[in-house]
C-alpha positions as CSV (number, residue, x, y, z in Angstrom):
1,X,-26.7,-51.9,-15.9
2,X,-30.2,-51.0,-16.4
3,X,-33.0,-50.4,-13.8
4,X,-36.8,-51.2,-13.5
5,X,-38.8,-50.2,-16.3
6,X,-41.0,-47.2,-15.8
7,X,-44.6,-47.1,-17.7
8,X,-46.9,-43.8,-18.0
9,X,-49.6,-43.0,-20.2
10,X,-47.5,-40.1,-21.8
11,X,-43.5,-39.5,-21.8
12,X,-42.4,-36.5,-22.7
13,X,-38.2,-35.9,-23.4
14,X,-37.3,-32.4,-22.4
15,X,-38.4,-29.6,-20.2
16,X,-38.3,-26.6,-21.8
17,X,-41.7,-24.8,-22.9
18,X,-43.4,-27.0,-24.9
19,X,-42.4,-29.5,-23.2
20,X,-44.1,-27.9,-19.5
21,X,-47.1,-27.1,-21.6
22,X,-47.9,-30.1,-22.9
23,X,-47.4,-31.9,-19.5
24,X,-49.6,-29.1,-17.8
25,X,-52.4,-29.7,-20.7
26,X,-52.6,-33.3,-19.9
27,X,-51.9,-34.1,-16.4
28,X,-55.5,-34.0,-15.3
29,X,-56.3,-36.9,-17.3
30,X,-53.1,-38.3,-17.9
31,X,-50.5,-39.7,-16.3
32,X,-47.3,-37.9,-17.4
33,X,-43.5,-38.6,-17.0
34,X,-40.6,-35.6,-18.2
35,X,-37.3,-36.6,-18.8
36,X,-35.2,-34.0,-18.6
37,X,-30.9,-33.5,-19.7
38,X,-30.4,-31.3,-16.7
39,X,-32.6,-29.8,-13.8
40,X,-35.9,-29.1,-15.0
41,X,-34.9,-25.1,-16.0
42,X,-32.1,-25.8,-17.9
43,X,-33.2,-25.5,-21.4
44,X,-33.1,-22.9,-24.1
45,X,-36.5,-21.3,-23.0
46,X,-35.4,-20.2,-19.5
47,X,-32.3,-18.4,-21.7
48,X,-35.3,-16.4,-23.8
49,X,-35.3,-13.3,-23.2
50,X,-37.1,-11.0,-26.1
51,X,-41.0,-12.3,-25.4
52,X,-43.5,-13.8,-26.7
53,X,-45.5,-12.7,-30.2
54,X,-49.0,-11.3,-30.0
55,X,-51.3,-9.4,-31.5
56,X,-52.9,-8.0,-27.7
57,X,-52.6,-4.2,-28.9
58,X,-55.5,-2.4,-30.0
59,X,-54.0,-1.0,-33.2
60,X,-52.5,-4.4,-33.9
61,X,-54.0,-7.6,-35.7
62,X,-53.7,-10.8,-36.5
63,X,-53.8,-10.4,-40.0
64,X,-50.5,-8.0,-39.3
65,X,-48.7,-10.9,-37.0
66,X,-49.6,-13.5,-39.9
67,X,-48.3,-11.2,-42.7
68,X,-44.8,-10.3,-40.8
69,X,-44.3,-13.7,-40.4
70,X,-45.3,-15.1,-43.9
71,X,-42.6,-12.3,-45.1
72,X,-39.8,-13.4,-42.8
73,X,-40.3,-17.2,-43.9
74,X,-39.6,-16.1,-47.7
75,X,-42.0,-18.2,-48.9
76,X,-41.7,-21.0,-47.2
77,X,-44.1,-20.9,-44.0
78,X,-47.4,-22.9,-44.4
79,X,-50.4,-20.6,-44.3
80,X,-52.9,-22.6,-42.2
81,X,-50.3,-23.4,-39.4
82,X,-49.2,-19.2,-39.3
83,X,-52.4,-18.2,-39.3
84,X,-53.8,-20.6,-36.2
85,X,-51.0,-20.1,-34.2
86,X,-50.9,-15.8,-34.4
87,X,-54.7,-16.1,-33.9
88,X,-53.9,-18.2,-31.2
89,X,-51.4,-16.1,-29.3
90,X,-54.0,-13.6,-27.4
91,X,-55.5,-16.8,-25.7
92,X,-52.2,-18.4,-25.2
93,X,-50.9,-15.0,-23.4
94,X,-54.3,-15.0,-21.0
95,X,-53.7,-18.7,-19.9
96,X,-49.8,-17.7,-18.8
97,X,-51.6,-15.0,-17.1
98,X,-54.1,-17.3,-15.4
99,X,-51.0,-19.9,-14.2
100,X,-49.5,-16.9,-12.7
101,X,-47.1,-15.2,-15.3
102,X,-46.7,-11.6,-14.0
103,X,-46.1,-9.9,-17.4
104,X,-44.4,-6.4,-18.0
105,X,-46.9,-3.7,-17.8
106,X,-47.0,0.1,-18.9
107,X,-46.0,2.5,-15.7
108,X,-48.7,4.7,-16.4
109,X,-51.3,2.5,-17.3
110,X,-52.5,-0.3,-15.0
111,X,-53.4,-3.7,-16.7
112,X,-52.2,-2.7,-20.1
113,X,-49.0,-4.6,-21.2
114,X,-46.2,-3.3,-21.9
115,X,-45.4,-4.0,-25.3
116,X,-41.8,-4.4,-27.2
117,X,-40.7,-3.9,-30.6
118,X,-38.3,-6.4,-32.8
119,X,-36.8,-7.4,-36.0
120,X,-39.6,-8.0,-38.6
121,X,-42.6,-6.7,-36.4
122,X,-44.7,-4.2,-38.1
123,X,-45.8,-3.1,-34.7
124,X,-45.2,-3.4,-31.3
125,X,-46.3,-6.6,-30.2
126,X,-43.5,-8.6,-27.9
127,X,-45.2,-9.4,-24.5
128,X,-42.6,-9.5,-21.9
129,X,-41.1,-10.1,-18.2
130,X,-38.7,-7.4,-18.7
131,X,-35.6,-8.8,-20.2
132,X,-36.2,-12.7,-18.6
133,X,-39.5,-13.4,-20.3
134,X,-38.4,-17.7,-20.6
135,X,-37.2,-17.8,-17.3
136,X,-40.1,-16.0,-15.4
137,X,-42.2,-18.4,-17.6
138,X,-40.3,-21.1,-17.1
139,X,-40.1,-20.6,-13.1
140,X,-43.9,-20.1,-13.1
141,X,-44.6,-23.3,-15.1
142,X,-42.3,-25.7,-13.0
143,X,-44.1,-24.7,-9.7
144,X,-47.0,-26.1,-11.1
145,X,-45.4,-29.1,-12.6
146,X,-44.0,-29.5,-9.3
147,X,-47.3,-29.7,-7.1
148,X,-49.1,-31.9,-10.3
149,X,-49.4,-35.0,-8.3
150,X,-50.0,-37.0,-12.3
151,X,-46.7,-35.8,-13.1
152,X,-43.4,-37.0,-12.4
153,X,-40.5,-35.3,-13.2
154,X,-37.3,-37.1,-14.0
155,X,-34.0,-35.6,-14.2
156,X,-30.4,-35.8,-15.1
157,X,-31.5,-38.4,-17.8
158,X,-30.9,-38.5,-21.5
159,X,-33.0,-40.7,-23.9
160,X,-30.4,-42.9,-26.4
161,X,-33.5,-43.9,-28.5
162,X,-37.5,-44.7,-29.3
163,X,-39.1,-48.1,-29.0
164,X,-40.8,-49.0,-31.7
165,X,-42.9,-51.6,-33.4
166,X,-43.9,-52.2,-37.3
167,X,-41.9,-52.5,-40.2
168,X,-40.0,-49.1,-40.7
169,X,-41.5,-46.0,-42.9
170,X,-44.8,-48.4,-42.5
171,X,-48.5,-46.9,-41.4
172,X,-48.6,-49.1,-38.4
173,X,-45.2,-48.5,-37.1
174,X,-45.7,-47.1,-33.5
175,X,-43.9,-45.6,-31.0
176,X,-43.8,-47.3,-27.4
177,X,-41.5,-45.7,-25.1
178,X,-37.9,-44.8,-25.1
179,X,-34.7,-46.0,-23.5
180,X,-32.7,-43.4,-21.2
181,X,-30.1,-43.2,-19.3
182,X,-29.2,-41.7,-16.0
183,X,-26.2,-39.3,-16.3
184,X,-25.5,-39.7,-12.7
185,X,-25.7,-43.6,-12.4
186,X,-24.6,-44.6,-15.5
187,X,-28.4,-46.8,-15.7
188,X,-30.2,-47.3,-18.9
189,X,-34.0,-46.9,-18.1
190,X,-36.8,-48.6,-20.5
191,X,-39.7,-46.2,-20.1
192,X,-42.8,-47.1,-21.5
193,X,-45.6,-45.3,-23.0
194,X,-49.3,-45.0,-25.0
195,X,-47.8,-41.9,-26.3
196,X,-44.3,-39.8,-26.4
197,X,-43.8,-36.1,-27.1
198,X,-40.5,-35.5,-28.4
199,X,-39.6,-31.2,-26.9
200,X,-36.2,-32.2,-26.5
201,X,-35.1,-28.1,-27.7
202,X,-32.4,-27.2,-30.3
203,X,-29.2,-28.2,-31.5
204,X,-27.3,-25.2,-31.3
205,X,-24.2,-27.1,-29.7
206,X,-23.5,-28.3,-33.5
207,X,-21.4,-24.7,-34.0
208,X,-18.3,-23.9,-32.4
209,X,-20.3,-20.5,-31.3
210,X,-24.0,-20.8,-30.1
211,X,-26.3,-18.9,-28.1
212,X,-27.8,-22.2,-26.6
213,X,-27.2,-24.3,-23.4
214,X,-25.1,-27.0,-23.4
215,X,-27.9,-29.7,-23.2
216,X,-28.8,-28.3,-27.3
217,X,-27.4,-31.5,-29.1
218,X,-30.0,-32.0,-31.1
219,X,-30.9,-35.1,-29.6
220,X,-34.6,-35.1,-30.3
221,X,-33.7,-34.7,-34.2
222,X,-31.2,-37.8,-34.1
223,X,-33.4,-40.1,-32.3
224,X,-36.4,-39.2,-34.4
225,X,-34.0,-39.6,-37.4
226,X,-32.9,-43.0,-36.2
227,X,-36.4,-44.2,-35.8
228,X,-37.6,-43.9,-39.4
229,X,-39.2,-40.0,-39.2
230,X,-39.0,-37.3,-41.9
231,X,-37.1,-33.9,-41.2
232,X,-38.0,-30.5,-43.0
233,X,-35.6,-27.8,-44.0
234,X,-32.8,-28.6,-41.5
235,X,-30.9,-26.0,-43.5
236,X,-32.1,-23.1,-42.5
237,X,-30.3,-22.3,-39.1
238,X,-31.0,-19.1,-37.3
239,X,-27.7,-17.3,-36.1
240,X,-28.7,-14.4,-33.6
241,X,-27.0,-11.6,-34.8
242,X,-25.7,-10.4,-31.6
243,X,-24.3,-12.4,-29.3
244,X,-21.8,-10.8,-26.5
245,X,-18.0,-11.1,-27.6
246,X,-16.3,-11.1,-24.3
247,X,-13.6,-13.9,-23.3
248,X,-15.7,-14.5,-20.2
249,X,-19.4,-14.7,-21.7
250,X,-20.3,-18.1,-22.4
251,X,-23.1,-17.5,-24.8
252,X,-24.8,-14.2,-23.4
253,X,-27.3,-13.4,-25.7
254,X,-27.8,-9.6,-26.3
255,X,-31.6,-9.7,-27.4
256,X,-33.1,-8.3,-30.2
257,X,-35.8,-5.9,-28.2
258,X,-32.3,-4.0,-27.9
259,X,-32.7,-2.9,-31.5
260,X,-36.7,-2.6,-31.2
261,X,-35.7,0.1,-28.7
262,X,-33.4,2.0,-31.2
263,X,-29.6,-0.3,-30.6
264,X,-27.8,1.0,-33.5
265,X,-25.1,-1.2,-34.8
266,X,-21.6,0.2,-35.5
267,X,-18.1,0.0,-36.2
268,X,-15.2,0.6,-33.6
269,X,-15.7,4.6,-34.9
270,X,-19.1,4.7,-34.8
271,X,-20.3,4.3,-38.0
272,X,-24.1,2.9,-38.8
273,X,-23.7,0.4,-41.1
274,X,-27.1,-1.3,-41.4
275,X,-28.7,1.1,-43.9
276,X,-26.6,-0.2,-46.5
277,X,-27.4,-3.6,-46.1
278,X,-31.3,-2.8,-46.2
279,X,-33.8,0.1,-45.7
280,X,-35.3,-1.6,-42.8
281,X,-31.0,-1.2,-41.2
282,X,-31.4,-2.9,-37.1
283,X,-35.3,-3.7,-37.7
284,X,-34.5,-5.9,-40.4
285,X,-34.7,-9.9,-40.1
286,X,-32.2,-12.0,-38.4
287,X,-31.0,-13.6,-41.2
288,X,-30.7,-10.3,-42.9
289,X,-28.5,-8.9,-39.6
290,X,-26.5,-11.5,-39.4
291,X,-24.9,-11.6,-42.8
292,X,-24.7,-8.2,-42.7
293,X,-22.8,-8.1,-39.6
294,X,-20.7,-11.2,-41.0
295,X,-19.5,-9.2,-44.1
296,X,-18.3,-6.4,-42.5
297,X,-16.5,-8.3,-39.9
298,X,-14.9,-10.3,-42.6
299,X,-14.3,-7.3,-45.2
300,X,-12.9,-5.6,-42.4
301,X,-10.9,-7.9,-40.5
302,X,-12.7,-7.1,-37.3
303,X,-13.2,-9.8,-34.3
304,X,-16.9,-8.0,-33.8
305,X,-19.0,-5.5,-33.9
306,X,-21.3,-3.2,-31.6
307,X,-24.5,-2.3,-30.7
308,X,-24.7,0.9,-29.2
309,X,-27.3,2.0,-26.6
310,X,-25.9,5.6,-25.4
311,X,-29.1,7.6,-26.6
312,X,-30.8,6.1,-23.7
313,X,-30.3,7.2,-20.3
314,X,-29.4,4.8,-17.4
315,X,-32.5,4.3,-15.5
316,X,-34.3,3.1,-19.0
317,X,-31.7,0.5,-19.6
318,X,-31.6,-1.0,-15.9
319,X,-35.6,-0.6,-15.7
320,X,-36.0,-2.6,-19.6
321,X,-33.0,-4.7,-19.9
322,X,-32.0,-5.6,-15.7
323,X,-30.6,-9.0,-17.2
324,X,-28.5,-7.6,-20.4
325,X,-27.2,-4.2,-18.3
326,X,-26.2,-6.6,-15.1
327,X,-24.0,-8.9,-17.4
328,X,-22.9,-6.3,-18.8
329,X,-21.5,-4.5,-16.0
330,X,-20.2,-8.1,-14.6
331,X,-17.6,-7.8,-17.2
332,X,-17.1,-4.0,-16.8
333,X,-19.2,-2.8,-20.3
334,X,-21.8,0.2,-19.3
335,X,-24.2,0.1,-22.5
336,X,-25.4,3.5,-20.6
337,X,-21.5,4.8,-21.6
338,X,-20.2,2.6,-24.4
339,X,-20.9,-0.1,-26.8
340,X,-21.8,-3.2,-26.8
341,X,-19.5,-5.9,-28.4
342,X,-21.3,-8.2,-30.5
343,X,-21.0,-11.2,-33.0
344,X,-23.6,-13.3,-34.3
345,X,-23.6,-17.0,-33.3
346,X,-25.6,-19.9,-33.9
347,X,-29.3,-19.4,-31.9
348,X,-32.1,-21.3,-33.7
349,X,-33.4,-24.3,-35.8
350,X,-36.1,-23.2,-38.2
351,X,-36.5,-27.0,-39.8
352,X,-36.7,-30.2,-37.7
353,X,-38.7,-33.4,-37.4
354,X,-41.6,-32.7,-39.9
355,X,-45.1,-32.6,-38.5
356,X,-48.5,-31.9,-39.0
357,X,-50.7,-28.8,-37.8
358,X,-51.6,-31.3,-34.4
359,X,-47.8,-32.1,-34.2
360,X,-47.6,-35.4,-34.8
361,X,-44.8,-37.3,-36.4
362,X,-44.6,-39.8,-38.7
363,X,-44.5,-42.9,-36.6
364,X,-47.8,-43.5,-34.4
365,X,-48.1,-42.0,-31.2
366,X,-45.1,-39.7,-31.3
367,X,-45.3,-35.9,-31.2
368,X,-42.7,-33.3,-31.5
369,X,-43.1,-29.6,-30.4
370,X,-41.3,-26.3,-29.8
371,X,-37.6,-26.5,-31.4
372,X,-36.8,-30.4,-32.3
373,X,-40.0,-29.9,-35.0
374,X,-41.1,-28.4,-38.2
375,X,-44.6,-27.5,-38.6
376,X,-44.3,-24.8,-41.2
377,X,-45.3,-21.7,-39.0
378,X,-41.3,-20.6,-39.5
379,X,-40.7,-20.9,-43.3
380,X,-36.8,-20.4,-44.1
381,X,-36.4,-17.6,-41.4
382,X,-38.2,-17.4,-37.5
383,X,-39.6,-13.7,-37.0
384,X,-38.2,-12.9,-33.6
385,X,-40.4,-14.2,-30.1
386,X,-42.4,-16.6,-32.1
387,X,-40.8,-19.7,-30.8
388,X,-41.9,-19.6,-27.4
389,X,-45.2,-18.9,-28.9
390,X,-45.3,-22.1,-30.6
391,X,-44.1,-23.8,-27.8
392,X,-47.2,-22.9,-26.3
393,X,-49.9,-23.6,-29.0
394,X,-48.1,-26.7,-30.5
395,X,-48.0,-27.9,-26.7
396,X,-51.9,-27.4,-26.5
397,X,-52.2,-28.8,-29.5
398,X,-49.9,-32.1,-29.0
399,X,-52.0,-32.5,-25.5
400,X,-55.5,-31.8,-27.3
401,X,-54.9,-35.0,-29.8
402,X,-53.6,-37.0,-27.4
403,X,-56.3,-36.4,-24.9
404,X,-58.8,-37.2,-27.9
405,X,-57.5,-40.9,-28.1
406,X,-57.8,-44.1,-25.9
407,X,-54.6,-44.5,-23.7
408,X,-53.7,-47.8,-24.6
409,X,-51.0,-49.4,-22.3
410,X,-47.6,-50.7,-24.4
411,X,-46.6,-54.0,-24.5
412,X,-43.6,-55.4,-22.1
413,X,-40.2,-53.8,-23.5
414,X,-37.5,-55.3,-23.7
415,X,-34.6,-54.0,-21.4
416,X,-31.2,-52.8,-23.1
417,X,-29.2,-55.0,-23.8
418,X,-25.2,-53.8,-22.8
419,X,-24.2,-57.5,-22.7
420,X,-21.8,-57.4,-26.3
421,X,-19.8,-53.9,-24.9
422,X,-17.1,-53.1,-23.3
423,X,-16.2,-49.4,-21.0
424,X,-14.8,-46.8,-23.0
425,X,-10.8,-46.1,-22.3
426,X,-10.3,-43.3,-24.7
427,X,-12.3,-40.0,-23.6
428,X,-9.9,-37.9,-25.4
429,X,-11.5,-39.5,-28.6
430,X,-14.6,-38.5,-27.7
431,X,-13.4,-34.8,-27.4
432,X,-11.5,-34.6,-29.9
433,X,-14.3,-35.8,-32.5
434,X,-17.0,-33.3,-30.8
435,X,-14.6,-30.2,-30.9
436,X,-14.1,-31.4,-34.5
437,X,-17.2,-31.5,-35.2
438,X,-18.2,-28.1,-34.4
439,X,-15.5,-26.2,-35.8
440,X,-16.4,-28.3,-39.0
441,X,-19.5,-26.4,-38.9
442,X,-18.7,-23.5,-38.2
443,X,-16.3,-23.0,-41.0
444,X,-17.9,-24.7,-43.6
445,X,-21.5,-24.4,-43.2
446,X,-22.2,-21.3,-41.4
447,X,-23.9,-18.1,-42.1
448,X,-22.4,-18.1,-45.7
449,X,-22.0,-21.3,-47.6
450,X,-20.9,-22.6,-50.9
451,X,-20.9,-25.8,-52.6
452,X,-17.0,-26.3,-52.4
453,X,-17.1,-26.0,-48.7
454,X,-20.6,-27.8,-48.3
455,X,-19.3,-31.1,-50.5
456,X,-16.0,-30.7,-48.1
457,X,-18.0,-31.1,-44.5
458,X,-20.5,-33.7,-46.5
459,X,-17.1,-36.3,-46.6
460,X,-15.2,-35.5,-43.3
461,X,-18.8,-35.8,-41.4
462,X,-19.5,-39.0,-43.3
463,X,-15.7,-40.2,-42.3
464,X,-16.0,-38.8,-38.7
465,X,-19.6,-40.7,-38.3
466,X,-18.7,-44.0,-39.7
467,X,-15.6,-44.0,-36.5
468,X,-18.7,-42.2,-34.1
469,X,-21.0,-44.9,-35.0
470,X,-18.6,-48.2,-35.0
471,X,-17.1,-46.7,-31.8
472,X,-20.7,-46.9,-30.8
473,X,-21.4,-50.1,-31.0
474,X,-18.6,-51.6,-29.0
475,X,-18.3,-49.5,-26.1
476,X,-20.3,-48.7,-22.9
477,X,-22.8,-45.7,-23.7
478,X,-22.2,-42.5,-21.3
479,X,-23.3,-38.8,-21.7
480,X,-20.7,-37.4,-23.9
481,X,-20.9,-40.5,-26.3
482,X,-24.4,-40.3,-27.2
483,X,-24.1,-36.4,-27.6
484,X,-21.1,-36.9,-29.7
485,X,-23.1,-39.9,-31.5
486,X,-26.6,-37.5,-32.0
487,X,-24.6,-33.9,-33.1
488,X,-22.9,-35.8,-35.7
489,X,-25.7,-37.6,-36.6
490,X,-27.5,-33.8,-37.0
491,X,-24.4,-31.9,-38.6
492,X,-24.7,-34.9,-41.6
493,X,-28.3,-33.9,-42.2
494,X,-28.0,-30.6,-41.9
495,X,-25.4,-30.5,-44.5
496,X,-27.7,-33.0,-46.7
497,X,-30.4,-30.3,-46.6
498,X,-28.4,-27.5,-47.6
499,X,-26.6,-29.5,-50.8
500,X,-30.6,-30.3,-51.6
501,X,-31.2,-26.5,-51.9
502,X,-30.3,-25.1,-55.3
503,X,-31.2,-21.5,-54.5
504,X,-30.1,-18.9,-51.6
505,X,-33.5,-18.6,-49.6
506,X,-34.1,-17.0,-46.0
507,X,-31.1,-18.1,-43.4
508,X,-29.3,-20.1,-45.8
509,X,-27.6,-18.5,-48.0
510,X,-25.0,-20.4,-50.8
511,X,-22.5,-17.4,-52.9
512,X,-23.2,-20.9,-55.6
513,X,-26.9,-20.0,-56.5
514,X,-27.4,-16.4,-55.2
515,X,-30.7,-15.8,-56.2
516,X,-33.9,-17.4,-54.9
517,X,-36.5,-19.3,-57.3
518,X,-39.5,-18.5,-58.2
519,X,-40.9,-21.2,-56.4
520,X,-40.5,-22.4,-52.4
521,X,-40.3,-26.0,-51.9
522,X,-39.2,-27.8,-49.0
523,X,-36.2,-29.7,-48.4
524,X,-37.5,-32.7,-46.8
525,X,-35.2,-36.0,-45.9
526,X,-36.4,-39.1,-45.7
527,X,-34.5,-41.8,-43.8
C-alpha cells in the first residue's frame, strides 16, 4: 500500500544532531521535512554523553585542537576540513548557547565553562551538560524544531531508498526524493525533494556488541551505496573501550571523561595495566584502549575489565557523572566503593559516504552529515567529542550550500510499486540472518583482524546477501527486512575496505601487515 506523496524543498532522513542542525539552519527559508526511525530523540546523539570539542579556554588553541586531532587520525584526516571545523567550534558552542543549551559551568566561577578532559586532548577542552551533554542538546534543539512552523517532523518512518535521475556514476545524476515507509502502517511514502540530506547516524547494530541504539543500521550508508555514491575508509570502526558488562545493561556507555578525571583501568586485583600498553596509559586514544583492553581480556581469559573511580569521593561522582553513577547504582555497582566492569564494544564509524568540505555527495543535490559521512576531519581514528562537533558545523555547512542555490521543485515520482510481491511467512529467517550477521562481525572483523578471518566473513556475507537480497525482491518490505537488507549490505563493504588496506593504521588493526606505511591513502569504494 502506499500513501499520497509528500513534496518539500529539503528532506532530511534522521534526527539526530546534524540532522536538527541542518533543519534549524534552513527552516527560515526552506521548507523542511525529517524523517525519523523512531521518536524524534532516539538517535545516537541523545546517548552522547562526553561533550563537545572546543578550544573556549584561555590557555587553549585551535592550533592545539587541530594538532590532537591530526595525531589521532594517523595520518589520514584531511587538513583543510580539521582545521575549519576546530576553528569553528567556539562559534558553534555560542550558537547552542543562544538556542538555549545550559552548559556545565565552574562552581566558583560564574559564566566560565566548566571544561572536561579526554583521550587524546592535550588540554581540557570538552564542553559539557554534566554527563548528558547529547541529550540536553538534543531536548533543547527538538523544542525548537517543534514550534518551526516550515518544519515538519515525520516519525516512525524508515527510508528503503533515493530517487534518482541520470545515468548512474554520471555528472547529472540527481537526487529527487526518497521512498519511506511507515513502521506503524506498513505504507510506503514517495517523498519528494529539490534537495535531501542524508544524517541518518551510525551503524553500530552491525556487531553483536555496540554502544548504539537500535535504529544504528547503517541505513544511510546502504541507501547511498545503492544509489551509485562513493564511501571512504569504512574500515576503520571506533570500539569505545568501555562499555558496562552487566547482564542487564543494554549498551550503557561508560564515557571517556571518566578517564579525563583520573578512571584507572584494572584487573580483578587491581592492577594498572595501561602503562604498558603506552606512556599516555587511560589518556591514550580509543583505538589504543581498546586493543589494549582486548589483549588482556583475551591473554587472560577474563569476561572484562574495570575502571576504577574510588580516589574520588561521592559527592564529585554524583555532581560530574549523575547519569553514569545512577545506572550504576540501578544495577547495585557504587563506582564511589568499587569498580566498574567494563568491555569495549562497537561505538563509532570513522569512514562513510565520501564528501566534500560542504558535505555534499556524489550524486546532485544530496548531502550527508554527522555519522553516515566521511569528510576527512576523523582520519583512521575519531579524537573523543568531536562527532557531535561535526554534526554541528557540517549541518551549517550542508544548510549554507543549500540555501546558496535555487530550490527547484522535482518532477512527479513515481509511486512504489509492491504489485510483483507477496507478505513474508518466515520472520524466523529474518532473525536468524541478522543475529548471523552480527556475530559474523564480531568474530571475524572486530578490534583485531587478519586476513584468514577477513577472506572468511568476505564469502559467508556474500552467501548470506545473495539469500537477503533475492528474499528481497519477492516479499512484502517491513522494518526488520530492510534493516536486515541495509546491515548486510554495510558488513560487505566494511569487510571490502578492510581486505583493501595492506597495512595496520589507526582503528583497524590486521596481526597480517602490522606495521603502518609510510604513506596514508584512503580506502575508497566505488559502486
Amino acid at each position: 500500500m502506499s500513501s499520497l506523496p509528500h513534496t518539500t524543498d529539503v528532506l532530511i532522513l534522521g534526527s539526530g544532531l546534524a540532522g536538527l542542525v541542518s533543519a534549524l539552519h534552513l527552516a527560515d527559508r526552506r521548507r523542511v521535512t525529517v524523517v525519523t526511525k523512531g521518536a524524534l530523540l532516539e538517535g545516537s546523539s541523545a546517548w552522547a554523553q562526553g561533550g563537545i570539542a572546543a578550544a573556549v579556554a584561555r590557555e587553549d588553541s585551535v592550533d592545539a585542537h587541530v594538532e590532537d586531532t591530526l595525531v589521532a587520525g594517523a595520518g589520514l584526516c584531511r587538513r583543510d576540513v580539521v582545521e575549519r571545523i576546530a576553528t569553528r567550534a567556539p562559534a558553534v558552542i555560542r550558537w547552542l548557547q543562544a538556542q538555549g543549551v545550559a552548559f556545565t559551568a565552574e562552581a566558583d566561577n560564574r559564566g566560565v565553562l566548566h571544561l572536561g578532559r579526554e583521550g587524546g586532548h592535550s588540554a581540557r577542552r570538552i564542553v559539557h551538560v554534566a554527563d548528558s551533554t547529547g541529550r540536553a542538546v538534543q531536548e533543547t534543539l527538538e523544542e525548537r524544531i517543534k514550534r518551526h512552523p516550515n518544519i515538519t517532523v515525520l516519525e516512525q518512518r524508515v527510508a528503503i531508498d533515493l530517487v534518482t535521475r541520470g545515468a548512474r556514476g554520471s555528472a547529472g545524476r540527481r537526487v529527487d526524493g526518497a521512498y519511506v515507509l511507515d513502521r506503524r502502517s506498513g505504507e510506503v511514502q514517495t517523498l519528494g525533494a529539490s534537495a535531501v540530506i542524508l544524517a541518518t547516524g551510525g551503524l553500530g547494530k552491525v556487531y553483536l556488541y555496540t554502544t548504539n541504539p537500535d535504529v544504528s543500521t547503517g541505513d544511510g550508508v546502504a541507501i547511498a551505496w545503492r544509489a551509485g555514491c562513493r564511501m571512504a575508509d569504512l574500515e576503520f570502526i571506533q570500539f569505545h573501550p568501555t562499555c558496562l558488562y552487566h547482564p542487564d545493561a543494554k549498551s550503557f556507555l561508560i564515557s571517556e571523561a571518566l578517564r579525563g578525571e583520573g578512571g584507572k583501568l584494572v584487573l580483578a586485583d587491581g592492577t594498572r595495566f595501561m602503562p604498558a600498553h603506552d606512556a599516555r596509559a587511560e589518556l591514550a586514544p580509543r583505538d589504543i584502549v581498546a586493543r589494549a583492553i582486548d589483549f588482556e581480556m583475551k591473554t587472560r581469559g577474563l569476561d572484562c575489565v574495570w575502571l576504577d573511580m574510588r580516589h574520588h569521593p561521592r559527592s564529585f561522582i554524583a555532581e560530574h557523572f549523575p547519569t553514569i553513577d545512577a545506572r550504576c547504582r540501578e544495577l547495585g555497582i557504587d563506582m564511589a566503593l568499587r569498580p566498574i566492569p567494563v568491555v569495549p564494544a562497537a561505538h563509532y564509524s570513522c569512514g562513510g559516504v565520501l564528501t566534500d568540505a560542504r558535505a555534499r555527495t556524489d550524486i546532485e543535490g544530496l548531502y550527508a552529515v554527522g555519522e553516515v559521512a566521511c569528510t576527512g576531519l576523523h582520519g583512521a581514528n575519531r579524537l573523543a567529542s568531536n562527532s557531535l562537533l561535526e554534526c554541528l558545523v557540517m549541518g551549517e555547512a550542508a544548510a549554507a550550500d543549500i540555501l546558496a542555490q535555487a530550490a527547484t521543485p522535482p518532477p512527479a515520482l513515481p509511486d512504489w510499486d509492491h504489485s510483483r510481491v507477496t507478505p513474508a511467512r518466515e520472520s524466523v529467517r529474518v532473525a536468524h540472518d541478522w543475529d548471523s550477521i552480527r556475530r559474523l562481525m564480531w568474530d571475524l572483523v572486530g578490534i583485531v583482524r587478519s586476513d584468514e578471518r577477513l577472506a572468511l566473513a568476505a564469502r559467508r556475507l556474500d552467501a548470506l546477501y545473495a539469500e537477503i537480497d533475492a528474499y528481497y525482491a519477492r516479499h512484502r518490505i517491513d522494518n526488520d527486512l530492510l534493516e536486515l537488507r541495509n546491515v548486510a549490505e554495510v558488513a560487505r563493504l566494511i569487510v571490502r575496505s578492510a581486505q583493501q588496506r595492506r597495512e595496520s593504521r589507526g582503528l583497524h588493526y590486521n596481526r597480517d601487515v602490522p606495521e603502518m606505511l609510510c604513506e596514508a591513502v584512503d580506502t575508497v569504494l566505488t559502486p
